[in-house]
C-alpha positions as CSV (number, residue, x, y, z in Angstrom):
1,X,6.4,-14.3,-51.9
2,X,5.5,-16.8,-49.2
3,X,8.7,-15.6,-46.8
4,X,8.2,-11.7,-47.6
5,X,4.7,-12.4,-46.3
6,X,5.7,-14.2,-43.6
7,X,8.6,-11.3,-42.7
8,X,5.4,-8.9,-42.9
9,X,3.7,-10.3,-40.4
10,X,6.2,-10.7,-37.9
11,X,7.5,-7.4,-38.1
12,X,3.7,-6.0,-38.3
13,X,3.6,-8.5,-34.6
14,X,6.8,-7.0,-33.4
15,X,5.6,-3.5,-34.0
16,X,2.2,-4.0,-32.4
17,X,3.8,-5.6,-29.3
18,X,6.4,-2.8,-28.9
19,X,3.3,-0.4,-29.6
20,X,1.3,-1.9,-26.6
21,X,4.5,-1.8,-24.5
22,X,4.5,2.5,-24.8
23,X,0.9,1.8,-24.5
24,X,0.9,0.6,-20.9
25,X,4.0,2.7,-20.0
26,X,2.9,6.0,-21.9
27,X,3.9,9.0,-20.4
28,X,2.1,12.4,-19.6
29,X,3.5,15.6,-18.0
30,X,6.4,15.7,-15.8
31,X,7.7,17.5,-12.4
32,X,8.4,21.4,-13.6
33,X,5.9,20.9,-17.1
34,X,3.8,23.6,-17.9
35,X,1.0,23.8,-20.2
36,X,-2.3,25.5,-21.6
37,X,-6.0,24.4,-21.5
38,X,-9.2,26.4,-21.7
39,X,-7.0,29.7,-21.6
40,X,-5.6,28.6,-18.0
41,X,-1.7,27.8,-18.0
42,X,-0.6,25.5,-14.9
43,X,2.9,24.0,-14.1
44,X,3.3,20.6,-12.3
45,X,4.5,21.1,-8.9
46,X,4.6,17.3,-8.7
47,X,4.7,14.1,-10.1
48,X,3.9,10.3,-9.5
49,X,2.6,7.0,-11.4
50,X,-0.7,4.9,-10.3
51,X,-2.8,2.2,-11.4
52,X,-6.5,1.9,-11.3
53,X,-7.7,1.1,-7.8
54,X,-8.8,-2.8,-9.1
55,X,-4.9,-3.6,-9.4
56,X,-2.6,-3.9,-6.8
57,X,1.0,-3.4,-7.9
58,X,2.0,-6.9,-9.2
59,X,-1.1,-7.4,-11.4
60,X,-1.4,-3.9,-12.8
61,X,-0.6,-3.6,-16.7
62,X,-0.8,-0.2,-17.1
63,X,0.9,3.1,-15.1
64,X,-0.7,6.5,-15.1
65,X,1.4,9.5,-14.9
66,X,-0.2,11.6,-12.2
67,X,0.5,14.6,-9.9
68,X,-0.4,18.3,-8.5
69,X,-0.6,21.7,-10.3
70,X,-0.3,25.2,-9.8
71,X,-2.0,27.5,-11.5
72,X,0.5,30.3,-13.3
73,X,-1.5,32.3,-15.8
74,X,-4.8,32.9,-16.8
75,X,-5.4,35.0,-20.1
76,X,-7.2,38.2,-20.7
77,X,-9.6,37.3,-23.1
78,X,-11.4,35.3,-20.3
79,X,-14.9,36.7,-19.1
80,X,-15.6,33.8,-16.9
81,X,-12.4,31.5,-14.9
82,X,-13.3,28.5,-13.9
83,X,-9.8,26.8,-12.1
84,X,-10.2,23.4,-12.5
85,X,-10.7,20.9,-9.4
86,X,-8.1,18.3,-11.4
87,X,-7.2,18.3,-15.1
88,X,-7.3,14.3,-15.7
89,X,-5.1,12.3,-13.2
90,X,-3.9,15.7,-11.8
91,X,-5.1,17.8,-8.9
92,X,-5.0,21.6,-8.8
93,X,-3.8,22.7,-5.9
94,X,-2.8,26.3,-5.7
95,X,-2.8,29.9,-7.6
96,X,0.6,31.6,-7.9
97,X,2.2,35.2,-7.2
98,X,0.2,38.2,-9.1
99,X,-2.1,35.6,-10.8
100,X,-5.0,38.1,-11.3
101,X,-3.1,41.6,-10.2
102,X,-4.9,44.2,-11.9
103,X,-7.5,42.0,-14.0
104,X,-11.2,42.5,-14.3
105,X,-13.4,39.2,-14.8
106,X,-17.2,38.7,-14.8
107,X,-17.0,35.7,-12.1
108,X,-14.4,33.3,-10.9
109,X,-14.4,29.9,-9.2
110,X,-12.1,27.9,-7.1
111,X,-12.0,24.4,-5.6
112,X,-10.6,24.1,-2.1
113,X,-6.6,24.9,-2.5
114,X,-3.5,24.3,-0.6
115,X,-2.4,28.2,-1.2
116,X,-3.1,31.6,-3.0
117,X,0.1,33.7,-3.8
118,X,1.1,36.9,-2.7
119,X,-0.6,39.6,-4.4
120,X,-3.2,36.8,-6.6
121,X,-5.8,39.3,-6.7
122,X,-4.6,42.2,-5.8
123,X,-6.2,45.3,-7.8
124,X,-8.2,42.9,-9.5
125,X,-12.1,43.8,-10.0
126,X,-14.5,41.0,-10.4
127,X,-17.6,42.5,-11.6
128,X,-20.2,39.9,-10.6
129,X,-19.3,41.5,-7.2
130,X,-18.3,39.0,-4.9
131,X,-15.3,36.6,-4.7
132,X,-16.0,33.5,-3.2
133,X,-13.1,31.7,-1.2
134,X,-13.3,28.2,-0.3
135,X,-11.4,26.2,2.8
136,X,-7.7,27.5,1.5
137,X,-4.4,26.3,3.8
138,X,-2.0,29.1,2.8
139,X,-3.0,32.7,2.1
140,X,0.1,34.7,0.6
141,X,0.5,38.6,1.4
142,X,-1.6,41.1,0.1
143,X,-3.9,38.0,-1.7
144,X,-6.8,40.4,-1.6
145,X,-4.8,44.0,-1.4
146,X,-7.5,46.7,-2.8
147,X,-9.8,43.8,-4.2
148,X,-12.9,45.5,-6.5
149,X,-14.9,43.3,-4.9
150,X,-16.5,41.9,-1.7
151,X,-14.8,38.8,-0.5
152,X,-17.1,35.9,0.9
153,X,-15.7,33.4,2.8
154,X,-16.9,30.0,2.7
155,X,-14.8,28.1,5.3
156,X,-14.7,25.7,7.9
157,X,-11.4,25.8,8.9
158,X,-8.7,28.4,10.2
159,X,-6.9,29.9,7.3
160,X,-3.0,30.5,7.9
161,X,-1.8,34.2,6.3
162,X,1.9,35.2,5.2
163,X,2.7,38.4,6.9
164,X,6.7,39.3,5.9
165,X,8.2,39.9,9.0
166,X,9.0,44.2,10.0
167,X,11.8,46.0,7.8
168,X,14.8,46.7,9.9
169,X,15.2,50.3,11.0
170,X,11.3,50.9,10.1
171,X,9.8,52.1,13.5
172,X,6.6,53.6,12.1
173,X,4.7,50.9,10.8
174,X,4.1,46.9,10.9
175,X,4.3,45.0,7.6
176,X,0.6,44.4,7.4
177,X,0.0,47.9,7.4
178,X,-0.9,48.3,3.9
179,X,-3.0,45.2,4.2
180,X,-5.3,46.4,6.5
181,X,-5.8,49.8,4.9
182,X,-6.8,48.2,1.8
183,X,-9.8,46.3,2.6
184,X,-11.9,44.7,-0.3
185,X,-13.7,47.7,-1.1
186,X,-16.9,45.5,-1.5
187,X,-16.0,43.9,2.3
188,X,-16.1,41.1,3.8
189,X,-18.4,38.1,4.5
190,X,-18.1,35.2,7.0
191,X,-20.7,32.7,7.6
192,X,-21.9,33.6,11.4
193,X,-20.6,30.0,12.9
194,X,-17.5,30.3,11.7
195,X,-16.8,33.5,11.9
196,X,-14.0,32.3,14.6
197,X,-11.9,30.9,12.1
198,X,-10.6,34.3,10.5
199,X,-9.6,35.3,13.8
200,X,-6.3,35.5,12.6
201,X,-6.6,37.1,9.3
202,X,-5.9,40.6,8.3
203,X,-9.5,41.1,8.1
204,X,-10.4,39.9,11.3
205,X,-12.8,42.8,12.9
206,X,-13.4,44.4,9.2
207,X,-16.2,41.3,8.6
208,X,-20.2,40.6,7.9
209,X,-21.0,37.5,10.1
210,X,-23.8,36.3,8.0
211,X,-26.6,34.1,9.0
212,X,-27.9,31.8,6.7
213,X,-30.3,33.7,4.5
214,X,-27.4,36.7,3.8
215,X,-24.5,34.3,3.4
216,X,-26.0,32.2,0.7
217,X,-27.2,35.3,-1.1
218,X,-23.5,36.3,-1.2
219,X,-22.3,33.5,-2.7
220,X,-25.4,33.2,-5.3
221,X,-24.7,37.1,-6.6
222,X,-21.3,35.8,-6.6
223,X,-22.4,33.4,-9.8
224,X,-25.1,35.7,-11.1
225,X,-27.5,33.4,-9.6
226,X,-26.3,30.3,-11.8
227,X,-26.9,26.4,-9.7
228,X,-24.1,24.8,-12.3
229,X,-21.9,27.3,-10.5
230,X,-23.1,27.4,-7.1
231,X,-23.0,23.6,-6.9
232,X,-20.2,22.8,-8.5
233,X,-18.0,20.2,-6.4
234,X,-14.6,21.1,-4.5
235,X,-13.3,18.2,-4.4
236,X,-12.0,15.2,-6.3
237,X,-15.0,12.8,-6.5
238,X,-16.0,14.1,-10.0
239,X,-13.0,13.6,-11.6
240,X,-10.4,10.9,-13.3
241,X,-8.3,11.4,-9.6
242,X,-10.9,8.8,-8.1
243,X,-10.0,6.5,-10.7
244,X,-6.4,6.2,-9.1
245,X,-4.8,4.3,-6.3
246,X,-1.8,5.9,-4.0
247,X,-1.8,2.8,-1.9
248,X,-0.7,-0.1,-3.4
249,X,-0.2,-4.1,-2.0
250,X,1.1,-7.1,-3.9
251,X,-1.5,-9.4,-2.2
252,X,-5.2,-9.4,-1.1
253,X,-6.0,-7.3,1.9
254,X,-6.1,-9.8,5.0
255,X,-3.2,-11.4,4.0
256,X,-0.1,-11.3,6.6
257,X,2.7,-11.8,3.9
258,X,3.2,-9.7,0.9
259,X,4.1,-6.0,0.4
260,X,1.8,-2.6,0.6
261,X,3.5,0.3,-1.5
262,X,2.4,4.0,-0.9
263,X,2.9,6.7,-2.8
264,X,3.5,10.2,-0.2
265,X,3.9,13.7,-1.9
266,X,5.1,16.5,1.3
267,X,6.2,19.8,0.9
268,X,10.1,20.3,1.4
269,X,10.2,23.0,4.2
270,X,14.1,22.8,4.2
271,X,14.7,24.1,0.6
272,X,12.9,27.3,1.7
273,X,14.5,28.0,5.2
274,X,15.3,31.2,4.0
275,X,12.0,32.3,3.2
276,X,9.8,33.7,5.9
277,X,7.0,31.4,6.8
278,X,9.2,28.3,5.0
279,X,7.4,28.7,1.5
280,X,8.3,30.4,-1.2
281,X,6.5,33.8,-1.4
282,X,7.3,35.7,-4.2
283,X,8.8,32.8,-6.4
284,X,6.5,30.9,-6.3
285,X,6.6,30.3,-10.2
286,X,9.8,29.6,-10.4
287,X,11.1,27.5,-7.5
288,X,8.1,26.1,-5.8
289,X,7.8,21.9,-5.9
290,X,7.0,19.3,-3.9
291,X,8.9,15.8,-3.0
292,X,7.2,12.3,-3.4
293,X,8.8,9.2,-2.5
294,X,7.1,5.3,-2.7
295,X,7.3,3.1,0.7
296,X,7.3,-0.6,0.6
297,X,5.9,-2.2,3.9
298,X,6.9,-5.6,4.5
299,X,3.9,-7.1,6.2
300,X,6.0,-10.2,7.4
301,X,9.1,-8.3,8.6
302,X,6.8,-5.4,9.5
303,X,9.3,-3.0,8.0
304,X,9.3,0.2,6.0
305,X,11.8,0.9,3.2
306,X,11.3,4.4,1.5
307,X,12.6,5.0,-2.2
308,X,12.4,8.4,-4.0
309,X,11.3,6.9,-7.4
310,X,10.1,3.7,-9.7
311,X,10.0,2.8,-13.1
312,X,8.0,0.1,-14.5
313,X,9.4,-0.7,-17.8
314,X,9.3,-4.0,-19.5
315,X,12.2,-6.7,-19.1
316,X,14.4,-7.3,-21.7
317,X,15.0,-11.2,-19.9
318,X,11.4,-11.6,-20.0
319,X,9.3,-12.6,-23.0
320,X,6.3,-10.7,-22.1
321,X,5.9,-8.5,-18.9
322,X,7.5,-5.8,-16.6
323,X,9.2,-5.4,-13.5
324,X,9.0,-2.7,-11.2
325,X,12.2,-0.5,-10.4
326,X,12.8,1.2,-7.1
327,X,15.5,3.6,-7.0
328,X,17.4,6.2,-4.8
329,X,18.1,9.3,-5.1
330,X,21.6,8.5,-7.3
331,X,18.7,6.4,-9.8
332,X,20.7,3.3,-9.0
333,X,18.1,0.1,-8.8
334,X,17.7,-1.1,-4.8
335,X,14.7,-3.4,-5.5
336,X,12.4,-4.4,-8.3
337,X,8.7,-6.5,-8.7
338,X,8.0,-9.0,-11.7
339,X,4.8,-7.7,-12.9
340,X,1.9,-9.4,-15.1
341,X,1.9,-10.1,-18.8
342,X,1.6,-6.7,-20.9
343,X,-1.9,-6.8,-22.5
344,X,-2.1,-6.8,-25.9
């Protein structure tokens, strides 16, 4: 009785050992994931690990998952769309193709986004009457084609649009044509100061410039009047994403030896060289990603080494702990860190 009581307890030990080891290395969604939450249904457009901002790389014991998202579908039994600034550890960053072509909702939000697809709202009516668009980098085509709505922009920056370049053997019209002749049928609203920066927009000439008084009233009837809404934060301060660390260092800040190791995520121009404007209009669904890649700076050798991926995972040679793998792009190991003791 003694021994099978003794074989218990080491295999209930070995268990809750291997049990913390998925704990610190437990996984969450991966680069081309999709999923549904709160009737919105995003894809993961990309993908990389952090720690919390107290540990630097050699003394963290756990890895997040983390990354960007696009939004791909939003269902009709919605009255109210709220896109998320971040779901957990990962930041929203765009809407895709034809999101909301042809839907009527009470109200929508955004956060400040990287793009809006081609055709996003296109046909759409939102019946609060008033669409409010926040500091955006990439506007796709017809975005806001025949919009039931009037569209307030809240910007302090230029926006950049995607025009498709002229039809061959079409000598009667431009491409933006139908653009232009479909204004939101509510119009449009700039705030008077920066009205400049939709100089190059399709609806440059067709807008409000509102002073202070006329502009906030816009985007208030936008909400139906509500503060939760009006106030609501853009950015990433309110959520888990300020709870991670891009830029790691394997000693104290100050000190001239050691290594710093950032994460970088960039958009991959070249696998879209074929597309006008070198993003993928139109497909967005289905083919748009972006690359990340981990640097290690030597702060003695004062040199950079980048690495597409790494792995912490715990070593087999090692009693207790991790090390830190670096790979290329064939996944074969070209440098590894000894990390602390898993916590148990």
């Amino acid at each position: 009785m003694h021994l099978v009581s003794t074989m218990r307890k080491i295999i209930v030990a070995l268990l809750t050992v291997l049990f913390s080891v998925f704990q610190c290395f437990a996984q969450n969604w991966k680069m081309g994931d999709s999923f549904t939450q709160d009737g919105l249904t995003f894809k993961v457009v990309s993908h990389f690990l952090v720690t919390d901002p107290r540990d630097s790389v050699l003394n963290a014991s756990t890895f997040y998952d983390s990354g960007e998202l696009m939004v791909i579908n939003v269902s009709d039994a919605l009255t109210d769309v709220v896109i998320p600034v971040a779901i957990g550890r990962y930041k929203v960053i765009g809407l895709t193709d034809s999101l909301f072509y042809g839907k009527t909702f009470n109200r929508v939000w955004m956060p400040e986004l990287e793009f809006i697809g081609n055709s996003s709202f296109e046909n759409a009516k939102i019946e609060s009457g008033t669409l409010v668009i926040h500091n955006v980098n990439q506007v796709g085509f017809k975005a806001f084609h025949n919009i039931d709505a009037r569209l307030c922009f809240d910007i302090n920056r230029t926006i950049s649009y995607f025009i498709p370049k002229k039809e061959k053997n079409d000598s009667t019209s431009t491409a933006d044509d139908s653009q232009i002749l479909k204004q939101p049928k509510g119009g449009v609203v700039c705030h008077a100061k920066n009205i400049g920066k939709l100089s190059s927009s399709p609806y440059f000439g067709y807008e409000i410039a509102g002073q202070n008084w006329f502009f906030n009233k816009c985007v208030s009837d936008a909400y139906g009047g509500d503060q939760e809404w009006i106030n609501r934060p853009l950015g990433i301060k309110h959520t888990d994403l300020r709870f991670c660390k891009r830029n790691f260092c394997t000693t104290p800040s100050g000190v001239k030896k050691g290594l710093d190791v950032r994460i970088s995520v960039f958009f991959n121009k070249n696998a879209y060289r074929s597309i006008d404007g070198s993003f993928p209009w139109g497909r967005l669904t289905a083919e748009y990603g972006k690359l990340s890649y981990y640097s290690v700076y030597d702060k003695k050798k004062h040199t950079t080494v980048k690495y597409d991926s790494f792995k912490p995972q715990a070593d087999p040679k090692l009693k207790e702990g991790w090390r830190l793998w670096f790979k290329n792009e064939e996944e074969e190991v070209v440098f590894s860190l000894k990390g602390k003791r898993i916590k148990k």
